[in-house]
N, C-alpha and C positions, 0 to 999 in steps of 0.2 A: 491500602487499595488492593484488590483483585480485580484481576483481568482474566476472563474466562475466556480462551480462543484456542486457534489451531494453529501447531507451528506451520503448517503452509499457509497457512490461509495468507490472501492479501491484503486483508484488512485488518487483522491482527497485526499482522505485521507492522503495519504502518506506523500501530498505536504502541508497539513493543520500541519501535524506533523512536517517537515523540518521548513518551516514556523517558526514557534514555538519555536523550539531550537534553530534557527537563533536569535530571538529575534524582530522580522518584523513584522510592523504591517500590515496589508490589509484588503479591503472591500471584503467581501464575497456578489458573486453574484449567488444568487440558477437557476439550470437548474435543473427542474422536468423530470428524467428518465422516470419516469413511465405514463407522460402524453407526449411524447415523443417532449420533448421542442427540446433537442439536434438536432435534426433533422430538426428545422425551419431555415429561412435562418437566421435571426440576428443571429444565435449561429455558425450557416457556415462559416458566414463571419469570426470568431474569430476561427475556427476550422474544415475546412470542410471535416473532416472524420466524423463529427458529433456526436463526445465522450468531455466525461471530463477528466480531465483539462483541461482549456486553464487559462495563468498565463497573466497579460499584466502590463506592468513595461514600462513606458515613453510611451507610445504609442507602443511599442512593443509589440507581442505577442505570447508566446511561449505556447508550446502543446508536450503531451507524457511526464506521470509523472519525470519518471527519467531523461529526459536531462532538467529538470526543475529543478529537485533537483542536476544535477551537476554544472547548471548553476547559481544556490542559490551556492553554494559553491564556484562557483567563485568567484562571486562576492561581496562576504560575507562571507570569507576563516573563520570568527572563529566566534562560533564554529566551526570546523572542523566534515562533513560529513563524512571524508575518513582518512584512518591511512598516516602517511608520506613516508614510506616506499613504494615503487612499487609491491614488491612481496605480502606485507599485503592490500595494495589498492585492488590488483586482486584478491586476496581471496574472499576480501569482496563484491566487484563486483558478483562475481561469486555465492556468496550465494546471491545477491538481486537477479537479474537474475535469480535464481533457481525459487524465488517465483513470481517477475515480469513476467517472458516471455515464463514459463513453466507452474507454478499452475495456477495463477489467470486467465488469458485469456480465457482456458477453461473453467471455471465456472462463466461467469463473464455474467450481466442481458442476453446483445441480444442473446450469445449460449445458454445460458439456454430455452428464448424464442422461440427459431429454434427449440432446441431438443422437446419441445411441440406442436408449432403450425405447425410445419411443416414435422416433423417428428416422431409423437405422440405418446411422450414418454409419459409418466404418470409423477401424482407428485410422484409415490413412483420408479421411473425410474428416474425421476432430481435427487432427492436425492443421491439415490444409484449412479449416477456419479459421483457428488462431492465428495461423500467420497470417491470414489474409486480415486483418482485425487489427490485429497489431502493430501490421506493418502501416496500414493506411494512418493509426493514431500516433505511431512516430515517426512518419512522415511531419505530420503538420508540426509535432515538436521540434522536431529539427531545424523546419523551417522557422519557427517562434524563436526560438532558443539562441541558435547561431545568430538573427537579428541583433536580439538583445544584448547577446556577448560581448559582437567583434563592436557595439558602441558601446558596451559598459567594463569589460575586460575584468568581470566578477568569474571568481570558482561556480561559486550558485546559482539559482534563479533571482532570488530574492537579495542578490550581496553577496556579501562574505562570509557566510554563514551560511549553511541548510536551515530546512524550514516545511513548510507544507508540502511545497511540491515535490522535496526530495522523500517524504517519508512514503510519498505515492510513488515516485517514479522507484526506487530500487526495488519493493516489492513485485514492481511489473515486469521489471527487466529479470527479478530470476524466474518469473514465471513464463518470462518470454522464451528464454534461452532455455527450457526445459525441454520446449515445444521446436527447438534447433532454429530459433530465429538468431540472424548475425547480430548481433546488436553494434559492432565496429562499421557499422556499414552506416552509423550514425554520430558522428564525432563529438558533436558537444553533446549529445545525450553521452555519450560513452564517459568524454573527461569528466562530465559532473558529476556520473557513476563513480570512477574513480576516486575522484574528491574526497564521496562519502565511505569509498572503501576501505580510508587511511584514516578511519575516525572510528574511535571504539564504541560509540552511542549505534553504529551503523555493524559494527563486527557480532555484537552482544545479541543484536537484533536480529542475525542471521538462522532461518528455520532450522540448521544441524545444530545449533546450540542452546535450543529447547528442550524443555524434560521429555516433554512426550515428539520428540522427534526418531524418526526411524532411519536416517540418513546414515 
């Protein structure tokens, strides 16, 4: 397998994490965000929304983190990304999703780039987005999260394991904390950070320990 992404990216990341806990190995192939590779056509041809991920397995090639990591889970059922249960599946859906298709896309490089060059926000205008974005979408986790814990007294979301929604939420939290959001000011999102921070699947996966990282 190769996986073409950016060590920041948040969606790479996610799928560098899955990856990992699966136990797979792949070539990492870097697309430079910032010098806008994404955009060239060889990156087209493997993705032509012109973003990262793009995952490619036998000649295949799949794009859009999450139906990457549910397709890792297909096809690579154990570890298990997802509880067995339907009603626990959806939950856990429902909390990635909160951070996938609601936090991160907002703040995520090209909006950020629009709210400056185009509609000339300041950097202390980017800023103050993000928090304000992030903080409102871990608000509702917090309020989800600590629910489900102090009745189920799991590390995870999903159990005793990570799973989906951790391979969304740690990408978010260090993009949160880039942008000086407390993230302690949210306790079970924090311990569940934790959790994953004492798991090498989650260390491995961290952006300073990519080739093409500048950290």
């Amino acid at each position: 397998m190769e996986l073409h992404g950016y060590f920041r990216s948040s969606a790479s990341y996610r799928v560098r994490i899955a990856l990992n806990l699966k136990g797979l190995s792949y070539q990492y192939r870097a697309v430079n965000l910032l010098k806008g590779e994404q955009k060239e056509s060889k990156h087209r041809q493997l993705n032509p929304q012109g973003l990262v991920p793009a995952l490619v397995d036998d000649g295949n090639v799949m794009t859009q983190s999450l139906a990457i990591l549910e397709w890792l889970d297909e096809q690579h059922p154990s570890p298990a990304l997802l509880p067995a249960s339907p009603l626990a599946r959806a939950r856990v859906r429902a909390l990635a999703y909160n951070v996938a298709c609601d936090i991160q896309p907002i703040q995520n490089l090209r909006v950020l780039k629009y709210l400056q060059s185009e509609l000339g926000a300041s950097d202390e205008q980017k800023v103050e987005w993000v928090r304000h974005w992030v903080g409102l979408g871990f608000e509702a986790l917090e309020t989800q999260l600590a629910a489900h814990n102090d009745a189920q007294h799991a590390p995870f979301a999903g159990g005793d394991t990570p799973g989906l929604f951790e391979c969304c939420l740690i990408p978010q939290i260090y993009n949160a904390e880039r942008f000086g959001v407390t993230v302690s000011d949210y306790p079970t999102i924090s311990a569940i950070a934790d959790a994953c921070a004492a798991l090498p699947a989650f260390q491995q996966a961290r952006p300073e320990n990519q080739p093409d990282s500048t950290l």
